[in-house]
C-alpha positions in Angstrom: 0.0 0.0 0.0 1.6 3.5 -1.2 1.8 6.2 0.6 0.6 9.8 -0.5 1.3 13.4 0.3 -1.3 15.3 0.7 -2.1 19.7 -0.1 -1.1 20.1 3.4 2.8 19.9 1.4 1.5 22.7 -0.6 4.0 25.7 -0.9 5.5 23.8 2.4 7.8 21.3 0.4 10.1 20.5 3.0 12.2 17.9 2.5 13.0 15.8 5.0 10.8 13.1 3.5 13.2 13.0 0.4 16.3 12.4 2.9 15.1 9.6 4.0 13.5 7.5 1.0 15.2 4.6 -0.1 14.2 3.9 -3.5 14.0 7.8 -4.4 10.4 7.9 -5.1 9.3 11.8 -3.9 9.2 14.0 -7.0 8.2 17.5 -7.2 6.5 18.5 -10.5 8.5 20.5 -13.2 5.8 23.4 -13.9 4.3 23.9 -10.8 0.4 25.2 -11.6 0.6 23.9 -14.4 -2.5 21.1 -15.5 -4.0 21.2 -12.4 -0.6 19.8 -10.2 -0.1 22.0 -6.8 3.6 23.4 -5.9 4.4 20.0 -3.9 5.9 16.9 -3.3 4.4 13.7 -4.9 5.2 9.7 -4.2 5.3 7.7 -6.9 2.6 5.1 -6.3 4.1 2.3 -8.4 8.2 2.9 -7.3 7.0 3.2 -3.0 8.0 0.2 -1.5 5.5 1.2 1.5 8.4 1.1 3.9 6.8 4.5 5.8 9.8 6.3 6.2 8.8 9.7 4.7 5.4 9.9 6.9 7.8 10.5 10.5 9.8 12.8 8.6 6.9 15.3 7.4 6.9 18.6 9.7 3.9 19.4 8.1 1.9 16.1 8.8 1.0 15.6 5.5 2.1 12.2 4.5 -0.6 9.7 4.8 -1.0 6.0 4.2 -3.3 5.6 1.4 -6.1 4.1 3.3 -5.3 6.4 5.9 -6.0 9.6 3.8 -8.9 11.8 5.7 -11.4 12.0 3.4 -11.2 16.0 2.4 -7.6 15.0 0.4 -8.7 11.9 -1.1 -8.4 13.9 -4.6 -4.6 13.7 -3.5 -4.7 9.7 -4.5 -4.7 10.5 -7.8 -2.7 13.7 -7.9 0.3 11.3 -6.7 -0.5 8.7 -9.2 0.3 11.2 -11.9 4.0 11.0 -11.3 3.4 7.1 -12.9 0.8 8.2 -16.1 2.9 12.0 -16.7 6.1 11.1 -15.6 7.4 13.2 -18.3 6.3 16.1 -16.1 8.2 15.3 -12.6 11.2 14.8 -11.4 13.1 13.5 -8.3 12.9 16.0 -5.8 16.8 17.0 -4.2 17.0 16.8 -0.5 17.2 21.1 0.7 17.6 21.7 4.5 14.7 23.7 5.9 13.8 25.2 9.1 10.8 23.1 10.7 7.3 24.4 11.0 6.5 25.6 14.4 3.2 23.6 15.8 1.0 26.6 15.4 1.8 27.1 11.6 1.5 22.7 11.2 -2.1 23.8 13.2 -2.9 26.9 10.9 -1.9 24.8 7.4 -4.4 22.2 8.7 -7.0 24.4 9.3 -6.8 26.4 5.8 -7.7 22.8 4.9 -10.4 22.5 6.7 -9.0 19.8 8.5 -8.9 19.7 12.6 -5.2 20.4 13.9 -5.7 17.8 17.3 -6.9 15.1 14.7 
């Protein structure tokens, strides 16, 4: 079972998920905007070997197990699986140190979601 990021990556795009990947499988869209894909990080359905080592790694919370994805991002599913039938239009995303999210802005993402920060 894949994992997926979710919109709560959106304009985040930390990378700490990519540092720790094993089989390189986080890409980040070449044109941003472009056809509908948000400025974020993707996983590759078919190349995640659903080990779970991105989803720790997240500041932002928004790495999900696909069965596991609240229902508001379930969209997200297939936004992911785009880096399998547009490949053309990703690439593997390059590990950047960032400074982490404090809790309150992980709380305030969530909530511009529409999703509860304590869930």
């Amino acid at each position: 079972m894949p994992w997926v990021i979710t919109r709560l990556c959106i304009d985040c795009l930390d990378t700490g998920c990519v540092s720790v990947c094993p089989v390189d499988c986080i890409y980040e869209p070449l044109e941003p905007g472009k056809d509908g894909l948000p400025n974020q990080l993707y996983i590759n359905p078919e190349e995640c070997i659903d080990c779970g080592a991105c989803e720790p790694e997240c500041p932002w919370q928004a790495i999900y197990e696909e069965p596991a994805v609240p229902g508001l991002f379930k969209d997200d599913i297939a936004l992911n699986a785009k880096t399998v039938e547009a490949s053309k239009r990703f690439r593997v995303k390059k590990y950047e140190e960032k400074p982490s999210p404090t809790p309150d802005e992980v709380a305030d993402n969530k909530r511009k979601w529409g999703l509860d920060p304590d869930a």
